[in-house]
C-alpha positions as CSV (number, residue, x, y, z in Angstrom):
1,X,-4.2,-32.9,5.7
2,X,-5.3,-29.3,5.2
3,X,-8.7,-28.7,4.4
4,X,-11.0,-25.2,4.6
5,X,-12.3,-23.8,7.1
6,X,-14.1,-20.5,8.3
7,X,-11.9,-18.4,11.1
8,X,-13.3,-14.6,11.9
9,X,-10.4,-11.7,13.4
10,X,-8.9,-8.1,12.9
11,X,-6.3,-7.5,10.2
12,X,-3.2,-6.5,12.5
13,X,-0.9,-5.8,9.9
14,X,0.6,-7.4,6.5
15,X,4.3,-8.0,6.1
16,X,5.2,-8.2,2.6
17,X,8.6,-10.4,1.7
18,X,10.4,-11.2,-1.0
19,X,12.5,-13.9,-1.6
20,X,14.9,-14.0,-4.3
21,X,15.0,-16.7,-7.1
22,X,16.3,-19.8,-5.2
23,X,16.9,-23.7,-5.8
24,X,16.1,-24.9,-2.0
25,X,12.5,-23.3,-2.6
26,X,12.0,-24.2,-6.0
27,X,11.5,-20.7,-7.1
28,X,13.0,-20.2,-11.0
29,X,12.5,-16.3,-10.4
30,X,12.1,-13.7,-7.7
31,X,8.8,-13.8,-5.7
32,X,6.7,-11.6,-3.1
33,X,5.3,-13.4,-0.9
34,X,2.5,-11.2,1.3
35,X,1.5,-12.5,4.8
36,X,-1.8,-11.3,6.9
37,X,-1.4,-11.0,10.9
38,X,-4.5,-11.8,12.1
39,X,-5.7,-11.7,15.6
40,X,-8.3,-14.7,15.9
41,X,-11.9,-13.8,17.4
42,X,-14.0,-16.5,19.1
43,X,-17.5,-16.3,18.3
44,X,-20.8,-17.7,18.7
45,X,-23.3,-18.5,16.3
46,X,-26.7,-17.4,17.7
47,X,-29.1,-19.4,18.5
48,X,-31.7,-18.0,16.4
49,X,-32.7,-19.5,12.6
50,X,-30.5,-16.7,11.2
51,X,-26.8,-18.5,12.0
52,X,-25.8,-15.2,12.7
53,X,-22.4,-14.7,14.6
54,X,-21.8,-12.9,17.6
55,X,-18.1,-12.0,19.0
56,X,-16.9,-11.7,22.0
57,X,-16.0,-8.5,22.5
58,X,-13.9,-8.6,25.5
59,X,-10.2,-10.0,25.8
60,X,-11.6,-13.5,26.8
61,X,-12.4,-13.7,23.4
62,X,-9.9,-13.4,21.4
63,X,-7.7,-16.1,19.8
64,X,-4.1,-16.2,18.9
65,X,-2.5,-14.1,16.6
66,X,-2.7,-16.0,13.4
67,X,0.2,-15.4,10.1
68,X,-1.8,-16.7,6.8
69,X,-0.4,-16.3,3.3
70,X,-2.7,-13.2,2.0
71,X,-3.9,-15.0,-0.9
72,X,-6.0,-17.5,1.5
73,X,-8.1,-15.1,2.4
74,X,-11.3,-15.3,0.6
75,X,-13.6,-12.2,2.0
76,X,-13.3,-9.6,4.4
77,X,-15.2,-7.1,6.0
78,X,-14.9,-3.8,8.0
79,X,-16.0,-1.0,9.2
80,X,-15.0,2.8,8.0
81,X,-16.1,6.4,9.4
82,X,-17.1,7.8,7.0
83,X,-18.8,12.1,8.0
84,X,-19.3,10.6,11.7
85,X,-21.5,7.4,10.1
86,X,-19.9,3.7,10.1
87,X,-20.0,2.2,7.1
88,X,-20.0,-1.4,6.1
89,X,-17.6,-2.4,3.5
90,X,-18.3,-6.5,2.7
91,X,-16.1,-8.1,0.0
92,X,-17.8,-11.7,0.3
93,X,-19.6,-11.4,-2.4
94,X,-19.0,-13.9,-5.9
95,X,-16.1,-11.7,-6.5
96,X,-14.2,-12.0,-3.4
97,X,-11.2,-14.2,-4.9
98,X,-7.8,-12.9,-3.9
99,X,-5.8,-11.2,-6.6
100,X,-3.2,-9.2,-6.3
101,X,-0.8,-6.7,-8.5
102,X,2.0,-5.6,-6.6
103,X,3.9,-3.8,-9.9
104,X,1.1,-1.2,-10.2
């Protein structure tokens, strides 16, 4: 039985497929299908009364490479340079529901 859970990793690449109307799949029309390839993190949760998370930065931890179906994916966030200054971009906020529009 499947049931949620939390993983953490980089966004690799996305590998967008589509699959043509078809009786074996039970598809009555033609559908995109949009995978993630993640590679996993391990991390930590520190010990202090935040819950923070801490990652491993070295090659010891990371995971496997994970392929999810894009629209599992519930938040992400990452890091853009931005005028040499990092900036935080966080989409786990009460909006952070996966939607997508692949005609536009």
């Amino acid at each position: 039985m499947y049931k949620p859970q939390d993983f953490y990793g980089q966004l690799r690449n996305l590998v967008v497929v589509n699959l043509p109307k078809s009786q074996e799949l039970h598809l009555t029309e033609p559908t995109v299908l949009v995978l993630a390839v993640i590679q996993s993190l391990k991390v930590d949760t520190v010990p202090d009364a935040t819950g923070a998370l801490d990652y491993k930065n070295s090659a010891a931890g990371l995971g496997a490479l994970e392929v999810v179906d894009l629209t599992t994916v519930q938040c992400s966030i990452g890091r853009v340079l931005d005028h040499e200054s990092w900036v935080i971009i966080d989409r786990s906020g009460p909006f952070a529901q996966a939607s997508f529009d692949l005609d536009g």
